[in-house]
C-alpha positions in Angstrom: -22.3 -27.0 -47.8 -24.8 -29.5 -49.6 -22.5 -32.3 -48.8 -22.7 -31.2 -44.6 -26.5 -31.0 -45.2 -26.3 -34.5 -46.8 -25.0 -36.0 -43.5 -27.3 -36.5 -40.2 -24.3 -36.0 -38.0 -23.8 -32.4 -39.3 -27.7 -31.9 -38.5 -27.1 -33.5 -35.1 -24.1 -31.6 -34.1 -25.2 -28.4 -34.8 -28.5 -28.8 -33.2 -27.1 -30.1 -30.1 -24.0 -27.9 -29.8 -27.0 -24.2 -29.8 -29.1 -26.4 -27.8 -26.2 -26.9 -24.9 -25.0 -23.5 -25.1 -28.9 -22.1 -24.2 -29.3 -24.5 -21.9 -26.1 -23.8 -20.1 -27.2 -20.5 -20.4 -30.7 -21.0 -18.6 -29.1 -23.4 -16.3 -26.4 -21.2 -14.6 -29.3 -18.0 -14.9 -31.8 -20.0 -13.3 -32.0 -19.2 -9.5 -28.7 -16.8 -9.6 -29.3 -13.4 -7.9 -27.3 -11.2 -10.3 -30.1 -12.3 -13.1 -32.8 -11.6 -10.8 -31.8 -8.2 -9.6 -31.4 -7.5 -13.6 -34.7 -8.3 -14.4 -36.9 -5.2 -14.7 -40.4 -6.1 -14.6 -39.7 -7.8 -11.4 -39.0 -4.9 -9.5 -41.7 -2.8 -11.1 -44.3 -1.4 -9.5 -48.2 -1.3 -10.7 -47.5 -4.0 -13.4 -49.6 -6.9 -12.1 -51.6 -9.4 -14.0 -50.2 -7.8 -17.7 -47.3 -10.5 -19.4 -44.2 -8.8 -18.8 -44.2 -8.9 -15.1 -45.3 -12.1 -15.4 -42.8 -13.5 -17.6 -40.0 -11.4 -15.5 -41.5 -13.3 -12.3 -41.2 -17.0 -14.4 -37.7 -16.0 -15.0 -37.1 -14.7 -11.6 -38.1 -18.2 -10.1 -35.6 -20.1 -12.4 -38.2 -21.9 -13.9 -36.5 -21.1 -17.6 -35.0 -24.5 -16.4 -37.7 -26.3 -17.0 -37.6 -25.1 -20.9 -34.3 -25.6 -21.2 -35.0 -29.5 -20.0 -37.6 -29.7 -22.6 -35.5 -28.3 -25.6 -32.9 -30.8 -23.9 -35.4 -33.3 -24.5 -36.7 -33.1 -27.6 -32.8 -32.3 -29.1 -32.0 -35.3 -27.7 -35.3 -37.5 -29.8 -33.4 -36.0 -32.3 -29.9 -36.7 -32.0 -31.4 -40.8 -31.2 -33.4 -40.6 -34.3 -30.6 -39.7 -36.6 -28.3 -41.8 -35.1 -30.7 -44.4 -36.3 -30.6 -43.1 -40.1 -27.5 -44.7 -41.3 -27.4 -43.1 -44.8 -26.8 -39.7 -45.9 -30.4 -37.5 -47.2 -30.8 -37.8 -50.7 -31.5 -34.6 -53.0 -35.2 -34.3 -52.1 -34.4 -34.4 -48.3 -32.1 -31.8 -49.2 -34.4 -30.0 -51.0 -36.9 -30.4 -48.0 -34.4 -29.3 -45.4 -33.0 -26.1 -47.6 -36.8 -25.0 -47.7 -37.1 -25.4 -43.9 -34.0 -23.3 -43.7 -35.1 -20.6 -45.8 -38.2 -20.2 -44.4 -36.6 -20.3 -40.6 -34.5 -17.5 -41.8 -37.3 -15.4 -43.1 -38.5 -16.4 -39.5 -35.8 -15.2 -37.3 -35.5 -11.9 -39.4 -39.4 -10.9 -39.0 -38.8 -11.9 -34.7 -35.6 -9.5 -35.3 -37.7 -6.8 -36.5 -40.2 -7.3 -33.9 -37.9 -7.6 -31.2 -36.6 -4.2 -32.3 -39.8 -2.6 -32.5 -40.3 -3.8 -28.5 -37.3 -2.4 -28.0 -37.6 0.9 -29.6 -41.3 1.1 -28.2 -40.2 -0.1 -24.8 -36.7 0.1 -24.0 -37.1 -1.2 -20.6 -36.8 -5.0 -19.7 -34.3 -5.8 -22.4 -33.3 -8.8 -20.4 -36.7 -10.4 -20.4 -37.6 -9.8 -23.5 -34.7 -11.1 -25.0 -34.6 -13.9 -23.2 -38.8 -14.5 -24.6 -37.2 -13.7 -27.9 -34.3 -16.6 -27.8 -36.9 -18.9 -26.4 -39.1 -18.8 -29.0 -36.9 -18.7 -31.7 -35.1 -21.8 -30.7 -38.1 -23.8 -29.6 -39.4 -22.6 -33.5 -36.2 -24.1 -34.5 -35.6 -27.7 -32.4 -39.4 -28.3 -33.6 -38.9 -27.4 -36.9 -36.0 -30.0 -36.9 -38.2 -32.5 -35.3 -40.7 -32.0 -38.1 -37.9 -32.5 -40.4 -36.6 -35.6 -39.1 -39.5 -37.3 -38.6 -40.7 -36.4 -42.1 -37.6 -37.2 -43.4 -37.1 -40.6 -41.5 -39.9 -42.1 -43.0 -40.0 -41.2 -46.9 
């Protein structure tokens, strides 16, 4: 595994192959009536003006588009700017990059919890808030990556 982290291809193909499969994802949902009529806050009544029926109605417009687009965006700054590192990350890159890691983990498992605890508190609108939940967490992530190979790219 430390000799996959070593390489900027590995970092680059795993990055863009999660990114493609939420954008595809966001793509195909956005504007499709089967997600809109599955979308709960959309449909229910005396919500106004509070987040979840105003999330549900982003969603319901297909504008999740436009994230995906960005996260498209930004995986692709990455994918150019490793392509530009020719050599392989040294032991203190790795170093850097196992931290990052470690502490997106710790991340993703306190959103997990959270996400439960929505769930569990709230059972209804699953859709949208898993959908909130995956958007953060992979925008945490590209960004995260960004940081990383821009802080990387220039020690």
């Amino acid at each position: 595994m430390k000799r996959a982290l070593q390489s900027p291809a590995f970092n680059a193909i795993c990055l863009s192959f999660f990114t493609a499969f939420y954008a595809v994802i966001f793509f195909i949902t956005s504007g499709h009536m089967e997600f809109k009529r599955t979308l709960y806050y959309v449909s229910a009544a005396g919500n106004n003006g509070r987040f979840w029926p105003a999330w549900a109605n982003f969603l319901a417009s297909g504008h999740h588009a436009y994230i995906a687009v960005g996260l498209v965006t930004i995986t692709l700054t990455i994918v150019a700017l490793l392509i530009t590192r020719r050599r392989p990350y040294d032991e203190y890159h790795i170093s850097i990059l196992t931290t990052c890691l470690t502490i997106a983990i710790i991340l993703t498992l306190a959103a997990v919890a959270l996400f439960y605890l929505m769930i569990l508190s709230e059972p209804t609108g699953v859709i949208e808030k898993f959908t909130l939940f995956i958007v953060i967490h992979w925008t945490t992530v590209v960004f995260a990556d960004l940081a990383y190979v821009l802080l990387c790219g220039w020690m």
